[in-house]
C-alpha positions as CSV (number, residue, x, y, z in Angstrom):
1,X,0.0,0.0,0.0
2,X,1.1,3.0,-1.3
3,X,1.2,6.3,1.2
4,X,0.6,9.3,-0.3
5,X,1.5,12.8,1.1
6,X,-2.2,14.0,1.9
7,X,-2.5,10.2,4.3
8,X,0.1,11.4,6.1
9,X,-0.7,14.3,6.6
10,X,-4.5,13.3,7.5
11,X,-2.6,10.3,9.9
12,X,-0.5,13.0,11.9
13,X,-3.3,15.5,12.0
14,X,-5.7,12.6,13.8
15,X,-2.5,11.3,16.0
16,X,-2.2,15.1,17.1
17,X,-5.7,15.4,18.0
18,X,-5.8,12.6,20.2
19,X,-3.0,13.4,22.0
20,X,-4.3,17.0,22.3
21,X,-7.9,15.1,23.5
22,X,-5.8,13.3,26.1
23,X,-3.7,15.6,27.5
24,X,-6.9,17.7,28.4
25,X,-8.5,14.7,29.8
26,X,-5.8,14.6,32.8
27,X,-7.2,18.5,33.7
28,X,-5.6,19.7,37.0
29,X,-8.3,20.5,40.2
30,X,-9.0,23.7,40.0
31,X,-8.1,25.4,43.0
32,X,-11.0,28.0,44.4
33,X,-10.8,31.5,44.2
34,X,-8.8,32.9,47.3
35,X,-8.6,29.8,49.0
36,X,-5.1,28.1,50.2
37,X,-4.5,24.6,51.0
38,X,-3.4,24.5,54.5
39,X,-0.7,21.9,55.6
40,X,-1.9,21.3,59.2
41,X,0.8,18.7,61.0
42,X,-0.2,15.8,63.7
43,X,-3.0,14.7,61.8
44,X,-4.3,12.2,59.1
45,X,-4.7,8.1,59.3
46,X,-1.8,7.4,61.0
47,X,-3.0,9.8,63.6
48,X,-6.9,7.8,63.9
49,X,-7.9,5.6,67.2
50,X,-7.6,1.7,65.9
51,X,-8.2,-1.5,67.5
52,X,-5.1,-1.7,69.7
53,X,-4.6,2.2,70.8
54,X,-6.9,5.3,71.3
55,X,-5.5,8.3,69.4
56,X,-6.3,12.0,69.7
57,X,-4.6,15.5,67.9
58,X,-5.0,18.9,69.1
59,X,-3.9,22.6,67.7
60,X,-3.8,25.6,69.6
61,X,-1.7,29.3,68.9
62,X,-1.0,31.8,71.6
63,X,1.5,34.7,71.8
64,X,3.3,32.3,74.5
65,X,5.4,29.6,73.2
66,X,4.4,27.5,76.2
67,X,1.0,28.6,76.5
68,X,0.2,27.4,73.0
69,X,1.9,23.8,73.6
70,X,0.2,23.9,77.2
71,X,-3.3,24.1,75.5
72,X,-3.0,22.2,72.5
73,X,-1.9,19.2,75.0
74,X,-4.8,19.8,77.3
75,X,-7.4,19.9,74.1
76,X,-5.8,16.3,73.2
77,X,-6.2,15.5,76.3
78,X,-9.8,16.4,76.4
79,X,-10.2,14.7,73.2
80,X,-8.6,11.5,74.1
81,X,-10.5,11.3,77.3
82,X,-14.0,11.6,75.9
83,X,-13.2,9.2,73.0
84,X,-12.2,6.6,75.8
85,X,-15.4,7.7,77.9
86,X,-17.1,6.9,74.7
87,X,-16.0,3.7,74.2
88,X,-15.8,2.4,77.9
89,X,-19.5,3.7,78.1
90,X,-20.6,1.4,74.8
91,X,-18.4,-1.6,76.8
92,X,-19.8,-1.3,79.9
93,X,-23.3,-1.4,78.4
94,X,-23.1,-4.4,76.2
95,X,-20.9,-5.9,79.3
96,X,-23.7,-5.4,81.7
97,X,-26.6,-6.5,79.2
98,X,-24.7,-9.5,78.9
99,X,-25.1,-10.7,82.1
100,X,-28.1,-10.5,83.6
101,X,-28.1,-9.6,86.8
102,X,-31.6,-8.3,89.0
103,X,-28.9,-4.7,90.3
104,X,-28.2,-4.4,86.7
105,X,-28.6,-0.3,87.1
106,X,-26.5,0.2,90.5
107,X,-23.6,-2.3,88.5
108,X,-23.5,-0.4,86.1
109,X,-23.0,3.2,88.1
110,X,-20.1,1.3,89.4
111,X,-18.3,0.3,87.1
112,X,-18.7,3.4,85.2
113,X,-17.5,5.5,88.4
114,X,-14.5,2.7,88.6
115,X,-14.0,3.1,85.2
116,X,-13.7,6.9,84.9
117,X,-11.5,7.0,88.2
118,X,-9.0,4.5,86.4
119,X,-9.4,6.7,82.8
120,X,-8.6,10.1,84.7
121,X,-4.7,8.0,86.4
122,X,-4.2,6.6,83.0
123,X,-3.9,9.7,81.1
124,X,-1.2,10.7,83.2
125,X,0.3,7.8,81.2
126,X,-0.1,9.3,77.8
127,X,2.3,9.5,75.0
128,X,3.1,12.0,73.0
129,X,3.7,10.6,69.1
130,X,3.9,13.8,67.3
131,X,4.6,17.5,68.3
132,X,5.2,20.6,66.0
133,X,5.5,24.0,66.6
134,X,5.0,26.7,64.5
135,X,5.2,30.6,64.4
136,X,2.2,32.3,62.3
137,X,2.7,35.4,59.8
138,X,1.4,37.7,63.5
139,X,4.2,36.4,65.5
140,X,2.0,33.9,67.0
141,X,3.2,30.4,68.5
142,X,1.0,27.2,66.9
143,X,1.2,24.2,68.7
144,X,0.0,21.0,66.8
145,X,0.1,17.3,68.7
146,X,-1.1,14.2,68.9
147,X,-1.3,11.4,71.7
148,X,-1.9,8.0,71.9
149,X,-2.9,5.3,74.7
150,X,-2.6,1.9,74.3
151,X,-6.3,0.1,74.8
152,X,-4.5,-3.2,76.4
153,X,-3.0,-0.6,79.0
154,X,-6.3,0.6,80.0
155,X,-8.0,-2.9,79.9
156,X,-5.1,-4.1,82.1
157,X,-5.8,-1.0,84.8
158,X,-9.2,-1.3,84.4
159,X,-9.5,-4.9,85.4
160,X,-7.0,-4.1,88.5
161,X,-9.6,-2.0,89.7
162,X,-12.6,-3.7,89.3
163,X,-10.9,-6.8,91.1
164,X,-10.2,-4.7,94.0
165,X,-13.7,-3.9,94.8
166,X,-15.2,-6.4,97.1
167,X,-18.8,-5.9,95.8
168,X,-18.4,-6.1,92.0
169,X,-15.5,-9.0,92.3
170,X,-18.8,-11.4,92.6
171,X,-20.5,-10.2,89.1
172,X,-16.8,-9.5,87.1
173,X,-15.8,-11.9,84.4
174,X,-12.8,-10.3,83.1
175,X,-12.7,-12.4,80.0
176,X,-16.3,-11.5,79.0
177,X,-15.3,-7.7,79.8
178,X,-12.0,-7.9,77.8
179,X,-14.1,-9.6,74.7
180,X,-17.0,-7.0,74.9
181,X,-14.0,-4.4,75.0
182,X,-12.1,-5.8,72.2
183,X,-15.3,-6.2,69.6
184,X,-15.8,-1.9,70.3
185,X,-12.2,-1.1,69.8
186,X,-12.4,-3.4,66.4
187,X,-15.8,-1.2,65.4
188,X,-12.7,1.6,65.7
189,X,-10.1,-0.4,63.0
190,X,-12.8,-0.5,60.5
């Protein structure tokens, strides 16, 4: 087959045009008007709770170096604290459903009393897996962090306590709290 000038020509015009087609297929986002993407540290999926630890992250700016890594760990803190509430609170009520018990309601007031004295000593044992500090445009401080607890920690104290009180010793089964426990933190991995 013989290729004449004009097929060429009509060949290379219809490769041009696809590639011209494709090339505007792989458009770039458009970024809004008068927007910027902020970069904001301590945070994203390595940063989420999961089965085996409870994570939180916290950002706070002040004028005050200290002041602004003081209150960003505090918010954390918070954060961490009423995600654990959270989760002990689901626990404790499919724990004490579970067994059956004619006190069910005054049980349950005392393990979750038991259970927020021993959440309160644990955060003491936080640690801190990522801190930044920044300085703003204004000369402000920006603290950004993020904590983590370990859930087999906090199982571990929690049982310690419950077996030390005399009148819920009787009605604990430590393996049935530990499972009950362990099917809400996997609810968190997924």
């Amino acid at each position: 087959m013989k290729t004449t000038f004009k097929t060429s020509l009509f060949l290379l015009a219809i490769v041009a045009s696809v590639a011209v087609v494709g090339c505007k297929g792989k458009k770039k986002e458009a970024k809004p008007t008068g927007e910027v993407l902020v970069n904001e540290y301590c945070t994203g999926p390595e940063y989420f709770s999961d089965k085996k630890t409870f994570r939180a992250n916290a950002v706070s700016e002040s004028m005050d170096q200290q002041t602004a890594k003081n209150k960003a760990l505090i918010e954390a803190k918070q954060h961490l604290a009423s995600f654990i509430s959270t989760t002990i609170k689901s626990t404790l009520d499919n724990y004490v459903k579970d067994n059956e018990h004619n006190k069910k309601e005054d049980l349950e007031k005392k393990y979750e009393g038991l259970t927020r004295e021993v959440v309160n000593q644990k955060l003491s044992g936080i640690k801190v897996i990522c801190d930044k500090l920044t300085k703003t445009p204004e000369g402000n401080y920006k603290s950004y962090v993020a904590i983590e607890l370990g859930a087999d920690d906090l199982v571990t104290a929690i049982n310690d306590r419950l077996t030390k009180d005399e009148s819920l010793k009787v009605d604990y089964d430590y393996e049935k709290f530990k499972k009950t426990f362990n099917d809400e933190m996997d609810k968190m991995g997924k």
